[in-house]
Backbone bond lengths (Angstrom), bond angles and torsions (degrees), N, CA, C in turn:
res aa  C-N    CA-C-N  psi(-1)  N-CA   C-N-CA  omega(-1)  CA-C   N-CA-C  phi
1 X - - - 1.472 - - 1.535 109.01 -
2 X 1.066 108.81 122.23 1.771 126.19 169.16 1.756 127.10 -55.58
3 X 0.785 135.02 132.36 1.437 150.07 -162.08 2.056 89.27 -57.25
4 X 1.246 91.42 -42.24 1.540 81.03 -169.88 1.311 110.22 -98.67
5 X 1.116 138.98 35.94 1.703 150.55 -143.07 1.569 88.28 -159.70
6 X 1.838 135.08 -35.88 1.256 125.50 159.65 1.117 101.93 -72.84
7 X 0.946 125.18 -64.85 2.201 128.62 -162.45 1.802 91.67 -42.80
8 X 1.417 123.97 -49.57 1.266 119.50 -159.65 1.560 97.81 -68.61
9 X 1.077 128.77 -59.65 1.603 133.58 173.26 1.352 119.18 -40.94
10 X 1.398 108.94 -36.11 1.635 118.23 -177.86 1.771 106.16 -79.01
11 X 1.056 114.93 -23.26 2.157 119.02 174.54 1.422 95.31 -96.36
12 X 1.218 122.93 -32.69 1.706 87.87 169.84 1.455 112.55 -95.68
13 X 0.740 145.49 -3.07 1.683 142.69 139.79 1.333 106.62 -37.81
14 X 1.424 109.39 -69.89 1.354 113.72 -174.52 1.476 127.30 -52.33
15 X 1.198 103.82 -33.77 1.654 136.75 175.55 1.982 111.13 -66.03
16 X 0.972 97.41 -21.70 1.494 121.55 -174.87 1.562 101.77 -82.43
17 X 1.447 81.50 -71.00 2.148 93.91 -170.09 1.120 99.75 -59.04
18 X 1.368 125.47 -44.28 1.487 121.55 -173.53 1.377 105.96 -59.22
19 X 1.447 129.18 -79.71 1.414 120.68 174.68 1.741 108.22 -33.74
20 X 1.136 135.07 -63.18 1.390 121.77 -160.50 1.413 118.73 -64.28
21 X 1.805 114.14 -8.52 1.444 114.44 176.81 1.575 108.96 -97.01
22 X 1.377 107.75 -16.80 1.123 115.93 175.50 2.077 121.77 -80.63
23 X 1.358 102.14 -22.69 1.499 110.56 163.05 1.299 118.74 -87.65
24 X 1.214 128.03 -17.45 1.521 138.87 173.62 1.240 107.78 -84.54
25 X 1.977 129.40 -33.43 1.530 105.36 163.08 1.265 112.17 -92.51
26 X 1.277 142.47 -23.24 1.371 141.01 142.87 1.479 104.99 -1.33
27 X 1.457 119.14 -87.90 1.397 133.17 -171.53 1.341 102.24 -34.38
28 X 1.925 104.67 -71.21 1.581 100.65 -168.67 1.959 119.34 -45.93
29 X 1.124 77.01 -41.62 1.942 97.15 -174.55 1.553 86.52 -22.84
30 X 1.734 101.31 -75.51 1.266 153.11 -155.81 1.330 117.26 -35.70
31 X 1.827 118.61 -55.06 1.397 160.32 154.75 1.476 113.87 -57.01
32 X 1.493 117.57 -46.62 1.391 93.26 179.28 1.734 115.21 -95.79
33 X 1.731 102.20 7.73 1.588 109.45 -168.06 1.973 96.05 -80.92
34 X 1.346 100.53 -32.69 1.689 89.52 -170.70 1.429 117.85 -69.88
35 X 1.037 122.52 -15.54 1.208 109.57 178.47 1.210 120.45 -71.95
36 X 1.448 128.01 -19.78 1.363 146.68 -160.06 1.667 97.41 -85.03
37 X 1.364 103.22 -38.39 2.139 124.49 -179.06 1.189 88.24 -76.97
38 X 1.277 127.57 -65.39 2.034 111.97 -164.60 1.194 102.00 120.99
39 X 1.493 120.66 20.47 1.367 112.85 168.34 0.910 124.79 -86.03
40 X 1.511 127.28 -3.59 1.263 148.23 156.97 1.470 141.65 -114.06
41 X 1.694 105.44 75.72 1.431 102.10 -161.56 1.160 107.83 -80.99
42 X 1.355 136.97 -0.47 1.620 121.31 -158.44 1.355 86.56 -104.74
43 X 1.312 135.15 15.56 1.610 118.56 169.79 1.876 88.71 -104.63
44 X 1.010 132.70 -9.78 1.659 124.98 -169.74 1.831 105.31 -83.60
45 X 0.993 92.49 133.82 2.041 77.06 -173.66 1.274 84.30 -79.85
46 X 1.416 98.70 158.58 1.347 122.08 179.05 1.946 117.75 -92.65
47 X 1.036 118.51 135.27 1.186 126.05 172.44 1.354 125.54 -53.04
C-alpha cells in the first residue's frame, strides 16, 4: 500500500466519523429543540 492510498483511506474514515458525529448531534440538537416548539405535548406535564 502506497503513502497516498493510506492518506486517501485515512479522509474518508475521517470523512465518515465526521459526518456520523455530526448526524448524531444534529438529532440531539433536533430532539431536545421540539419540545421547546410544541411539537411535543405529551412529554409537557399537564396542568
Amino acid at each position: 500500500m502506497t503513502t497516498h492510498e493510506m492518506y486517501y483511506l485515512i479522509l474518508v474514515l475521517a470523512a465518515f466519523c465526521g459526518l456520523g458525529v455530526f448526524l448524531v448531534v444534529e438529532t440531539i440538537v433536533y430532539r431536545r429543540s421540539l419540545p421547546r416548539i410544541g411539537y411535543l405535548p405529551h412529554d409537557k406535564p399537564h396542568p
